[in-house]
Short mmCIF file of the C-alpha atoms (twelve columns), coordinates in Angstrom:
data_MODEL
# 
_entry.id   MODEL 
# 
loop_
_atom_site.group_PDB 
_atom_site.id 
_atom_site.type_symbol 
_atom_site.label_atom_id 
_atom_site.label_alt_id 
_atom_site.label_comp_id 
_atom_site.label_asym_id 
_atom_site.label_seq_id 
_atom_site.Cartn_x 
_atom_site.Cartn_y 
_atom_site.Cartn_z 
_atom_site.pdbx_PDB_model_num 
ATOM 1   C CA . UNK A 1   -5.172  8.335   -1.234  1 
ATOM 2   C CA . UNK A 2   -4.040  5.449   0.767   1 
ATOM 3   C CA . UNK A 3   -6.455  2.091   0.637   1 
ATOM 4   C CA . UNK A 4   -6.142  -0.937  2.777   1 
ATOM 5   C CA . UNK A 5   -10.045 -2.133  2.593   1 
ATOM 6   C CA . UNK A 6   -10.349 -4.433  -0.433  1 
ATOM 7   C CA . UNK A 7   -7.756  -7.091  0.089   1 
ATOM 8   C CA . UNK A 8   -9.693  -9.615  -2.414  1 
ATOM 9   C CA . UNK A 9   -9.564  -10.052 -5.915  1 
ATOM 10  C CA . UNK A 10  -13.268 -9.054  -6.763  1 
ATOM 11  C CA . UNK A 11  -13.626 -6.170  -4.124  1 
ATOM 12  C CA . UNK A 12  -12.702 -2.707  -4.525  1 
ATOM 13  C CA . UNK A 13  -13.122 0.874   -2.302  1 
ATOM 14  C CA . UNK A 14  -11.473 2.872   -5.203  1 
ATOM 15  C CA . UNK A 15  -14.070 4.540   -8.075  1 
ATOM 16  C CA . UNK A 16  -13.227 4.151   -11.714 1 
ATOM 17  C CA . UNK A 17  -12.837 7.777   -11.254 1 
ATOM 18  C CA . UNK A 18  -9.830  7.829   -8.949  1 
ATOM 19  C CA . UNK A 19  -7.415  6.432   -11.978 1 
ATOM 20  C CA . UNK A 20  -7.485  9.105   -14.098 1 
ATOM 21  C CA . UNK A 21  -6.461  11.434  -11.589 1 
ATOM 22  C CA . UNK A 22  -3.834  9.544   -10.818 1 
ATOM 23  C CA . UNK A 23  -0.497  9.730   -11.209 1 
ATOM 24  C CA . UNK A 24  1.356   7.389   -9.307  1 
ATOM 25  C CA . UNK A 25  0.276   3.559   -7.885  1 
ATOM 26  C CA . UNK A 26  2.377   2.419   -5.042  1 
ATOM 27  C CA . UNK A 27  1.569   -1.005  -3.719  1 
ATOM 28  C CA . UNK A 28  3.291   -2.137  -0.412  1 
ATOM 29  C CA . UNK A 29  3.941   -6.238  -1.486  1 
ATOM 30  C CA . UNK A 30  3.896   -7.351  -5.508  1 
ATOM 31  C CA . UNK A 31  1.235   -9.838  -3.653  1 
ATOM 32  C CA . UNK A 32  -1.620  -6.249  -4.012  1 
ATOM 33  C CA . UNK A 33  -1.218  -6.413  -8.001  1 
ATOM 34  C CA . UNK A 34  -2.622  -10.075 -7.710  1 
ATOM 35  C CA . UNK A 35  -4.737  -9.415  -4.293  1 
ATOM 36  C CA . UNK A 36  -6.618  -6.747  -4.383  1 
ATOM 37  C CA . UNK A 37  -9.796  -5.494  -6.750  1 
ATOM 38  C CA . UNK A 38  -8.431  -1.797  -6.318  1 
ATOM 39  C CA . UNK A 39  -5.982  -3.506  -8.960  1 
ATOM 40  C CA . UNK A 40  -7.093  -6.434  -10.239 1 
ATOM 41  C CA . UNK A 41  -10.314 -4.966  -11.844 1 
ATOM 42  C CA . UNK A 42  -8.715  -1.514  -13.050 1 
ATOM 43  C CA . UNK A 43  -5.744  -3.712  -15.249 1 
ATOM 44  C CA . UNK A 44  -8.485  -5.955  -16.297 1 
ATOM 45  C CA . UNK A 45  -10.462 -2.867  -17.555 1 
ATOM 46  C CA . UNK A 46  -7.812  -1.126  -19.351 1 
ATOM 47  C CA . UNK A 47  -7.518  1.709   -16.673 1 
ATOM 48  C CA . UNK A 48  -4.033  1.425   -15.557 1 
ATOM 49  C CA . UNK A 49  -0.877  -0.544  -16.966 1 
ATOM 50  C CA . UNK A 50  1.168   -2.387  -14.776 1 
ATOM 51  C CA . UNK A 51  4.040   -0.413  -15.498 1 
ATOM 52  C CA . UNK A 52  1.864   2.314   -13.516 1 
ATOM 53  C CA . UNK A 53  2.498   0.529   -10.576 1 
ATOM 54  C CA . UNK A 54  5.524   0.735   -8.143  1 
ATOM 55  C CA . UNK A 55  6.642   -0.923  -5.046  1 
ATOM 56  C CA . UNK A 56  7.278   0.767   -1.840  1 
ATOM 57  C CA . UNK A 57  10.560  -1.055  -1.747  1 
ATOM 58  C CA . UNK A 58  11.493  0.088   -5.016  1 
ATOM 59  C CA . UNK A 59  11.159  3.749   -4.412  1 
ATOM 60  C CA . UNK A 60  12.938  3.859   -1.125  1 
ATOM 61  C CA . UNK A 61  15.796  1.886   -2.852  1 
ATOM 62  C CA . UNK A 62  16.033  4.318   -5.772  1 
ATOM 63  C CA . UNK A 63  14.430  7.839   -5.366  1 
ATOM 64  C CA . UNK A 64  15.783  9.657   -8.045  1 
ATOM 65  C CA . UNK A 65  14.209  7.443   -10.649 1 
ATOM 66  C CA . UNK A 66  10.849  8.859   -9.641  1 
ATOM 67  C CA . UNK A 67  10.212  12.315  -10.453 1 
ATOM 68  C CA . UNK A 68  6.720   13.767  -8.905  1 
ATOM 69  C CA . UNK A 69  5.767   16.843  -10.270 1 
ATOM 70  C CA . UNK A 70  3.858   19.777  -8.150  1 
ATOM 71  C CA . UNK A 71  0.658   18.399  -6.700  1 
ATOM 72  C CA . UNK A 72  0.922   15.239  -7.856  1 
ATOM 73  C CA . UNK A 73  -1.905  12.685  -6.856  1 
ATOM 74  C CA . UNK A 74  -0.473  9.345   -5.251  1 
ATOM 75  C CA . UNK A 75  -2.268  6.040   -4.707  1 
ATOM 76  C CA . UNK A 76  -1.055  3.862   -2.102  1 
ATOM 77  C CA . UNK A 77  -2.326  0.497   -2.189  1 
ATOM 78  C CA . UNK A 78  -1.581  -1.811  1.164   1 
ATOM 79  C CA . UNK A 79  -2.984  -5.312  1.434   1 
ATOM 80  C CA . UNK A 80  -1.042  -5.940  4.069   1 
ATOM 81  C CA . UNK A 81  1.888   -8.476  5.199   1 
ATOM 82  C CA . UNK A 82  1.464   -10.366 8.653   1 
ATOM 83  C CA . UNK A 83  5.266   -10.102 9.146   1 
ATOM 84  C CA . UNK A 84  5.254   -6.064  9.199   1 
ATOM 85  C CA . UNK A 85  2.011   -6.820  11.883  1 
ATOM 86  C CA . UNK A 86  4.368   -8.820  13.572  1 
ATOM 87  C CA . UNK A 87  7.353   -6.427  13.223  1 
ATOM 88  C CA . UNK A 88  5.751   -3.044  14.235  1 
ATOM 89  C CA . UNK A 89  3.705   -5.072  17.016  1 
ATOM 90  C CA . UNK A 90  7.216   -6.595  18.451  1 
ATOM 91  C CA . UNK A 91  8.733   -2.570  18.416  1 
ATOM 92  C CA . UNK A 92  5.657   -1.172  20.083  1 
ATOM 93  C CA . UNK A 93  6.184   -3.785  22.577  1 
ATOM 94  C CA . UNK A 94  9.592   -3.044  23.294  1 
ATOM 95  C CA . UNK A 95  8.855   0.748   23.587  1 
ATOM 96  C CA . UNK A 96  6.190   -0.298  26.031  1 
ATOM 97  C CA . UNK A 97  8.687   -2.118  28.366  1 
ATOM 98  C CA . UNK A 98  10.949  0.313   27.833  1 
ATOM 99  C CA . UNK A 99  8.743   3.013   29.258  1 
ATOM 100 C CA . UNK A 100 6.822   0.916   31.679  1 
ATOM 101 C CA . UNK A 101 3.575   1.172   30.035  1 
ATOM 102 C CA . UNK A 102 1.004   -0.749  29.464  1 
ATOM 103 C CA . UNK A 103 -0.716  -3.824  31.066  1 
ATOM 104 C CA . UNK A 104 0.657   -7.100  31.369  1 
ATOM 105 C CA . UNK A 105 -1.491  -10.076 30.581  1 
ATOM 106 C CA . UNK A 106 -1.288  -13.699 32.528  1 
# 
């Protein structure tokens, strides 16, 4: 399940339901835990610990501490960073004027 609606403390898209099939949170900034209702509300309520919760970063700098078992469900929780807009916007660009696509605007 990947989420990227509720970006405020008080909203959420996620049911009540959806943590306790859960086994793994991944958030892509520390900024979701404090962000977003899909987290905010479910550690208010007792439904998930914030030891539940992971950072993107922190599994792709050390894989082997997480160990998913078969069919695993994963929650991935993105409120979104304007500097990885700005990042993957610049590359896209660049493949653009590489290939000699797109329109140029004046």
């Amino acid at each position: 399940m990947v989420g990227v609606g509720s970006f405020q403390p008080t909203t959420q898209e996620f049911p009540r339901s959806l943590y306790q099939l859960t086994d793994h949170i991944f958030i892509d900034t520390e900024d979701a835990v404090k962000e977003s209702g899909d987290l905010t509300v479910p550690l208010e309520k007792g439904w998930i610990t914030s030891e539940s919760i992971q950072s993107m970063a922190g599994f792709i700098a050390d894989k082997d501490k997480f160990h998913f078992k078969n069919g695993a469900s994963i929650v991935f929780k993105s409120t979104g960073m304007a500097l990885f807009d700005v990042v993957v916007a610049n590359k896209i660009y660049k493949r653009a004027i590489e290939k000699g696509v797109g329109t140029i605007l004046e």
